[in-house]
C-alpha positions, 0 to 999 in steps of 0.5 A: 205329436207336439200338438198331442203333447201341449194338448194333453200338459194343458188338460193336466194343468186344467184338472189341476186347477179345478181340483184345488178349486173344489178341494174340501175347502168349503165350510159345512155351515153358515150362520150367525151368532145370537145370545139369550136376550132377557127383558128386564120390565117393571114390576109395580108403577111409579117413579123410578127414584134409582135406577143405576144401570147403564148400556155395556155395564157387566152386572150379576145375578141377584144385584140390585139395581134400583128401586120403584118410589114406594111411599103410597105403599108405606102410607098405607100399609100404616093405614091398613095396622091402625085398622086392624088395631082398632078391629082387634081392640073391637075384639078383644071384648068379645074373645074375653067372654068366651074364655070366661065361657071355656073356664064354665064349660070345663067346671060343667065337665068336671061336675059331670064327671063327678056326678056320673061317679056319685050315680055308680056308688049309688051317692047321686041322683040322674036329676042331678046328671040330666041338671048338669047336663043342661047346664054344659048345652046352654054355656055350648050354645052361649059360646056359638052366639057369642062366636056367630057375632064375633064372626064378621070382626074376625073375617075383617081381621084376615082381610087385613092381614092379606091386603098387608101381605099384598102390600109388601108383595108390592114393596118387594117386587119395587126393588129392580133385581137383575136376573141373570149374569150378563152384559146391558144391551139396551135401557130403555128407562132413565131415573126420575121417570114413571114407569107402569106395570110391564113397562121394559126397563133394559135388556140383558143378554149373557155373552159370556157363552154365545150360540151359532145358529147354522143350517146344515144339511140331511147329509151332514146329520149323520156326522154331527150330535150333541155334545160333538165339538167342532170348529168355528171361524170368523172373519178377521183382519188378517184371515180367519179367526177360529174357535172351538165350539160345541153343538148344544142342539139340533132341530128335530124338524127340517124347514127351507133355508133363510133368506140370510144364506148366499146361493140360490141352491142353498136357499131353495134346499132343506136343512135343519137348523142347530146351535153351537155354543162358542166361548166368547173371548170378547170377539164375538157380537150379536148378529156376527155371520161366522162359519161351521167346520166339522171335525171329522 
């Protein structure tokens, strides 16, 4: 009978033991945190004559950080106005005679219109219509003559005007503008150097707002939505620092867990990949593993 007894206070204590063991504390998703990184590149070529940014510096959107050397583009852009000055004076002679030719062609009109008057009260003759007549076609065709030669000057004219406007496209896109606001990650350019067309000059990323990109199973979707607040957890000194998330998406499609995951079960199974957008207190790092705990 005491062995019956020991026997059955040992197989309480056991079951005892693995119910704490496999209690619900276990988190319901593993990942790490990311943040949307931005590429920063160049926007013309030339000598970086300011370039005043560096890695860890807070910057805003819309600031100015620095400018590409536009001295060529000034240079000629002034080439480009005297051109077009000198094509312009060309023309001037030219614009001169057809507005003498406007001012003949409106009398012509005006004496029509006095002659067809004339003809109806029977004071005028159709030779003196048919007379003016001509004289309204021959200054009509002086003035497309004198507007087929005068052609070629203003088409050269436009052509100007868009190479100036590409020229200050160019001298606009020389000044760096940080896009968004955000943290510097990386500088990949210093001041002084020359850069090209595309060449990355820094990377930026808002931390403010960081992503925890976790795996969660096909049985946890029912439990889960976007907009559904939930609770994150980080490794800290002392235990685990948490934090309260929102889940900002889902994957619509299912895909194989990552490598990053520990177990060999929870590599091999299905899950579907989502994004929970934490506040960041300054704590949390690109790449920082955390955990996902829903709040049921």
């Amino acid at each position: 009978m005491k062995n019956y007894n020991y026997i059955i206070g040992i197989s309480a204590i056991t079951i005892s033991l693995f119910s704490c063991g496999s209690g619900d504390d276990k988190a319901d998703g593993y990942g790490n945190f990311e943040a949307t990184e931005i590429t920063v590149s160049a926007e013309n070529s030339g000598k970086l004559m300011q370039f005043d940014v560096n890695e860890g510096d807070v910057i805003e959107k819309d600031q100015f950080i620095g400018y590409i050397d536009t001295i060529p583009l000034s240079l000629k852009r002034e080439q480009l106005e005297v051109s077009k000055a000198i094509i312009s004076s060309k023309s001037k002679g030219v614009l001169s005679q057809i507005a003498v030719l406007n001012a003949k062609l409106k009398t012509a009109h005006t004496n029509k219109t006095r002659i067809v008057n004339l003809i109806k009260d029977n004071a005028g003759t159709q030779k003196q219509l048919d007379d003016i007549e001509g004289e309204i076609d021959v200054i009509k065709n002086q003035i497309r003559s004198v507007e087929i030669q005068n052609a070629p000057v203003v088409n050269e004219l436009k052509s100007i005007d868009v190479q100036l406007q590409q020229i200050d496209d160019q001298i606009q896109k020389s000044k760096i503008i940080n896009p968004i606001n955000g943290t510097v990650l990386t500088k990949y350019a210093e001041p002084n150097e020359i850069t090209a067309f595309g060449k990355p000059l820094y990377k930026i990323a808002d931390l403010n707002i960081m992503q925890l990109r976790v795996y969660i199973s096909e049985t946890q979707l029912a439990t889960i939505k976007i907009g559904k607040e939930v609770t994150v957890k980080i490794d800290e000194a002392q235990g685990m620092k948490s934090y309260t998330g929102t889940i900002s998406w889902i994957a619509s499609e299912s895909e194989f867990t990552p490598k990053i995951i520990q177990t060999k079960e929870e590599r091999v199974a299905l899950v579907y990949a989502a994004k929970v957008d934490v506040k960041n207190d300054g704590s949390l790092k690109i790449g920082m593993p955390a955990e996902l705990w829903l709040n049921n």
